[in-house]
C-alpha atoms as one frame of an Amber mdcrd trajectory, in Angstrom:
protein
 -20.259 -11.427 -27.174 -17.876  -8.134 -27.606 -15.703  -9.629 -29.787 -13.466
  -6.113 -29.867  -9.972  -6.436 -28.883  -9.263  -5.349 -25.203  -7.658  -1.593
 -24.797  -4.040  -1.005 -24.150  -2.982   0.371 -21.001  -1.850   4.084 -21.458
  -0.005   5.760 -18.539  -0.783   9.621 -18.053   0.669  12.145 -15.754  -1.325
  14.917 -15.457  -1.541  17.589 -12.980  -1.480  21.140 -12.547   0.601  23.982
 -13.458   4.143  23.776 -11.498   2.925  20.282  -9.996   5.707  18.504 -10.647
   4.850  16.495 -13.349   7.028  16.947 -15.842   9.836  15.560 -13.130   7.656
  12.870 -12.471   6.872  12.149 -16.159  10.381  11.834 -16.852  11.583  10.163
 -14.056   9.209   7.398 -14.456   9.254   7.156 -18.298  13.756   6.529 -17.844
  12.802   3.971 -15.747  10.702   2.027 -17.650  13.253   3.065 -20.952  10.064
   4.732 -22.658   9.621   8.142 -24.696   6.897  11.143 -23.629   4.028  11.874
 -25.750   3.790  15.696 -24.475   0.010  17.239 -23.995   1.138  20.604 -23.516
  -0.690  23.182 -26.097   2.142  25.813 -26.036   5.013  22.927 -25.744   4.264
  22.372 -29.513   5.318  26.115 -30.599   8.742  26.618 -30.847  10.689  29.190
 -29.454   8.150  29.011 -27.054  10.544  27.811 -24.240  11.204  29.774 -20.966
   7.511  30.658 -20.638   6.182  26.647 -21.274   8.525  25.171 -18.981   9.495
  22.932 -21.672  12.074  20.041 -21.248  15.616  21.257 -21.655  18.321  19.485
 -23.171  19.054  17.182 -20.259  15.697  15.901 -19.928  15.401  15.240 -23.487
  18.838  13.024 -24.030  17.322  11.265 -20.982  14.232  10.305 -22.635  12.963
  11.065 -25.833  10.120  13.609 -26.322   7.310  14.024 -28.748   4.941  16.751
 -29.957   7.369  19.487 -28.837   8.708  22.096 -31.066   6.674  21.274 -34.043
   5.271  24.277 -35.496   5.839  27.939 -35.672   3.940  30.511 -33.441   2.725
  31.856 -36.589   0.631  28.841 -37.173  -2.452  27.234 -34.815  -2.198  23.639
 -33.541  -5.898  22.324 -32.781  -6.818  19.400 -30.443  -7.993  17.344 -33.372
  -4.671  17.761 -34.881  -3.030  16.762 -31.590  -5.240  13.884 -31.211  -3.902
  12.716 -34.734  -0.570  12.847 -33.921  -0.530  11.721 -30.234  -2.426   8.470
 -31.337  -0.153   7.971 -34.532   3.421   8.568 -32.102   1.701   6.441 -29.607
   1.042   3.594 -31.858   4.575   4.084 -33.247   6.201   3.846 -29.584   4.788
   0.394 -28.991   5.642  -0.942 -32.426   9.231  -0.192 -31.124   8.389  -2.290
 -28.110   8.682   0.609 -25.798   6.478   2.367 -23.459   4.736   5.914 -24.444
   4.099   7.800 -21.020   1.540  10.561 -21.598   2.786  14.014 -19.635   0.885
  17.651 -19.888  -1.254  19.884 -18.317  -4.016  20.826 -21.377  -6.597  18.324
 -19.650  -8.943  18.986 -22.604  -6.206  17.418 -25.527  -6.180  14.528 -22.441
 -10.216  14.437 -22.982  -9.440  14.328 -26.647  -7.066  11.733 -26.297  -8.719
   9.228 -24.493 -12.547   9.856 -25.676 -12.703  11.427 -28.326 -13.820  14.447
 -30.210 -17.542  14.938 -31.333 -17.838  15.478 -35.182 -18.702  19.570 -34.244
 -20.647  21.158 -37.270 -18.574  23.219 -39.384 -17.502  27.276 -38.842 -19.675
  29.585 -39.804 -17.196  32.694 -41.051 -19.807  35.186 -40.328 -21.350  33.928
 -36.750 -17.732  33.112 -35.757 -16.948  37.351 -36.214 -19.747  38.230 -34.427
 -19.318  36.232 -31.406 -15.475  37.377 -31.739 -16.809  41.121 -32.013 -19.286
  40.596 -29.421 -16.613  39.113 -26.897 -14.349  42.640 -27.763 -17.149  44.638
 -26.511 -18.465  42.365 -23.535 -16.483  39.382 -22.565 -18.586  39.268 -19.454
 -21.930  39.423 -21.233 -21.124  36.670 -23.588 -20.122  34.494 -20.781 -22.985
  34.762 -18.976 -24.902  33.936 -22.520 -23.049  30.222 -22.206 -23.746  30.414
 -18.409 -27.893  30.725 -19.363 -27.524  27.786 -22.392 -25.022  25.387 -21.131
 -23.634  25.621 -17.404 -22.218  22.662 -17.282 -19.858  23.873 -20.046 -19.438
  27.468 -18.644 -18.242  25.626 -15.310 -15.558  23.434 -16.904 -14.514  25.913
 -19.409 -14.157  29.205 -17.408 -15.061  33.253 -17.991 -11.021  33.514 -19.492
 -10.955  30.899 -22.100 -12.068  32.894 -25.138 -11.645  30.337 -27.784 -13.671
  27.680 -25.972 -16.553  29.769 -25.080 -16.543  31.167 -28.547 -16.752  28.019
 -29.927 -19.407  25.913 -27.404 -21.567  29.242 -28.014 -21.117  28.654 -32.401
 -22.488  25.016 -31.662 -25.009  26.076 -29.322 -26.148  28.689 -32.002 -25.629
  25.947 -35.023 -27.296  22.853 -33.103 -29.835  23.988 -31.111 -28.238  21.868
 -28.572 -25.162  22.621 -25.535 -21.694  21.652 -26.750 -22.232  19.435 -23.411
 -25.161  17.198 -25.075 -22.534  16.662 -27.879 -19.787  15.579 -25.283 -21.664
  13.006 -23.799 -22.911  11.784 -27.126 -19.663  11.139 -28.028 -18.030  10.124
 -25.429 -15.707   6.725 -25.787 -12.911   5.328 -25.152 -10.375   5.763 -28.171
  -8.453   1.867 -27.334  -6.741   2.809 -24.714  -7.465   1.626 -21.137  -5.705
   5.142 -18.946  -3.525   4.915 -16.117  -3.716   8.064 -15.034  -1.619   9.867
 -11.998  -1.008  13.141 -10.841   1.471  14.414  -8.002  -0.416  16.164  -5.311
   0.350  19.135  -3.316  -1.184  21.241  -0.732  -2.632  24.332  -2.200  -0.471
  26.552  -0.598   2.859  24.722  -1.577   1.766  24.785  -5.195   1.085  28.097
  -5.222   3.926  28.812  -4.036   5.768  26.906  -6.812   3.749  29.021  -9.183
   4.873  32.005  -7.778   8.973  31.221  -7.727   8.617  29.388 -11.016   7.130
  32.476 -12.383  10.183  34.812 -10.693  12.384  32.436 -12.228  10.933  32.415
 -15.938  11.448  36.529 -15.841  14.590  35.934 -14.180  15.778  33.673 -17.129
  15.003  36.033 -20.015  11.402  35.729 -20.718  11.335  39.043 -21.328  13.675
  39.002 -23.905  12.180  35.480 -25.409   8.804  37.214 -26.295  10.960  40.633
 -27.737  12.471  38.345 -30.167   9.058  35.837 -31.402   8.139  39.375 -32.019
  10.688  40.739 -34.150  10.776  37.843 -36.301   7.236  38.484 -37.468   4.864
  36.798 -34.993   1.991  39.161 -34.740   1.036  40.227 -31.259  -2.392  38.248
 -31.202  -1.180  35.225 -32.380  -2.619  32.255 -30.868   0.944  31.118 -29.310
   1.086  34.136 -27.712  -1.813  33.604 -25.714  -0.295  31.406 -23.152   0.612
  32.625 -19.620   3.869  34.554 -19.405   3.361  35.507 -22.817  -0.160  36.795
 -22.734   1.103  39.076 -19.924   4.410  40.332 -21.831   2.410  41.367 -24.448
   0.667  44.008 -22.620   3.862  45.168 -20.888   5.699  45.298 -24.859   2.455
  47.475 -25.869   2.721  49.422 -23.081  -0.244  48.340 -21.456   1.102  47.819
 -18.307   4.586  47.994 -16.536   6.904  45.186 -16.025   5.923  44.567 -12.369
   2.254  44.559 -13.504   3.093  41.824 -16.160   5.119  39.696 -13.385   1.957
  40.284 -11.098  -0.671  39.026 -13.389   1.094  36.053 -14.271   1.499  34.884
 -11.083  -2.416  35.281 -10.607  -3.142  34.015 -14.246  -1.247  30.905 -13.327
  -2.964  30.360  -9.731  -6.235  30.537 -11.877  -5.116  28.161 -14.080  -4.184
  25.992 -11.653  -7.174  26.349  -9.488  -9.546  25.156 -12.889  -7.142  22.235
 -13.751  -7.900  20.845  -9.725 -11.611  21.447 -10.448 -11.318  19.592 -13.858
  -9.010  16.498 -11.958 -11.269  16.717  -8.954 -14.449  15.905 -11.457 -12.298
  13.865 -13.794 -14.337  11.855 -15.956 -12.129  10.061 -18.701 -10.730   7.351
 -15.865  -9.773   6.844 -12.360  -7.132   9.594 -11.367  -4.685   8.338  -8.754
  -3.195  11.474  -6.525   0.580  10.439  -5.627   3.182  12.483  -4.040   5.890
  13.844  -6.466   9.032  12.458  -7.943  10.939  13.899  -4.897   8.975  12.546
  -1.916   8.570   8.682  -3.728   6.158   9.486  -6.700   8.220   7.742  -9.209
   8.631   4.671  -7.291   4.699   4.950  -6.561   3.863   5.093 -10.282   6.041
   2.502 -11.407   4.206   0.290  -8.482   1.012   1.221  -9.801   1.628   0.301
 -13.496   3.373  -2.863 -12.681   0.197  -3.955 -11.131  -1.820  -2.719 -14.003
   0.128  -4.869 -16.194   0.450  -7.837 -13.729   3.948  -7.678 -13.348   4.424
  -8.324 -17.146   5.725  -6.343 -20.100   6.523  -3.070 -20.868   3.527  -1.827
 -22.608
């Protein structure tokens, strides 16, 4: 007989860029007089505001928020270190008898979350610079390297995510083995039992979002955000500065491109983005995703249905 204790119910909203589901996060975590556990990579650097989307003061006297503004761009916040504190604020949450609601967009510190990651063999300082020198000369060709070894990977991961395919290629080279073979290995559930919902939207409608969300971030001073992380020392390739909005900014401030350029290829960046986060939810593996329409067309209501049920009309947690 499994003898362990049964897992926890965790509610996640997830979704893609400009979704909606930082609304519907907060709407539904005030309701149920909980606090957000944030799973947003960039959310964690601060200064970092206007180009993450991040909650602004109203949202965050309205419900308390974790794991944003924590570190300096300067520094580089891993998914093992976000899987450390997410599970320690989570655990703290419920000791306070409330309800931590999971909200974010980086679907692969959600994988983290809820199953796990694999005990990866350590860097290798030398192979790590070569694959970084060999992706300066020919992103393309080193793609297509983890295309040939693990597809499976390449697929999820994507030809723009540098750091990922960097790294599945280092354990590919170190193990003999895809970074996929690892994954499955690994895979488990970390106590928690997910709840996991994500407003939907017709593609068109949410890339339309993307698109006046975008106009609105320039509109609001990005511009002038990024000039100032700058000044105060952040060097341009820092890893904080390699989220959308910022990435593009970059190459307008080093004259790499004009201002309308930078405005353009954020708005396709983020359409990218948000076409790979539907193929990740679409092939969702860490639990049954529920699509629900968003906070303003009932998605709160929907969600707090749906977790009432989980729980059986009981509790908070």
């Amino acid at each position: 007989m499994d003898e362990r204790p049964k897992p926890e119910p965790l509610l996640l909203v997830i979704g893609p860029t400009a979704s909606g589901k930082s609304r519907l996060g907060l709407e539904v975590a005030e309701a149920l007089g909980g606090e957000i556990v944030s799973a947003d990579a960039f959310a964690v650097y601060r200064r970092l505001d206007i180009g993450t989307d991040k909650p602004d003061a109203d949202a965050r006297r309205r419900v308390r928020h974790h794991l944003v503004d924590i570190v300096d761009p300067i520094e580089r916040f891993s998914a093992g270190a976000f899987l450390r504190e997410a599970t320690a604020t989570i655990a703290g949450i419920r000791a306070r008898g409330l309800t931590p609601v999971v909200v974010g967009g980086t679907h692969f510190w959600v994988r983290a979350l809820l199953l796990g990651l694999f005990p990866a063999p350590p860097r290798d300082p030398e192979r790590s610079a070569r694959l970084a020198a060999e992706w300066a000369a020919d992103p393309g060709e080193v793609f297509a390297r983890l295309v040939a070894c693990d597809p499976v990977a390449a697929a999820k991961i994507g030809p723009g995510d540098r750091q990922r395919v960097l790294r599945a290629l280092e354990v590919f080279e170190a193990t003999g083995r895809p970074i996929t073979e690892h994954w499955a290995e690994h895979r488990r559930r970390r106590g928690f039992e997910p709840v996991i919902v994500a407003p939907e939207r017709p593609r068109a409608e949410l890339y339309a979002k993307i698109d006046a969300r975008v106009d609105l971030m320039y509109e609001s001073g990005l511009r002038e955000e990024v000039q100032q992380i700058l000044a105060s020392g952040v060097p341009f390739d820092a890893h904080a500065l390699k989220a959308i909005g910022y990435r593009q900014l970059v190459e307008h401030l080093t004259g790499r491109c004009s201002l309308e350029s930078a405005i353009d290829n954020t708005k396709r960046a983020s359409r990218r983005l948000a076409k790979r986060q539907l193929t990740w939810l679409r092939s969702l593996t860490e639990g049954e995703l529920r699509w629900l329409p968003p906070a303003e067309r009932g998605g709160t209501a929907a969600t707090l249905r749906l977790w009432s049920e989980t729980l059986g009309g009981g509790g908070q947690r």
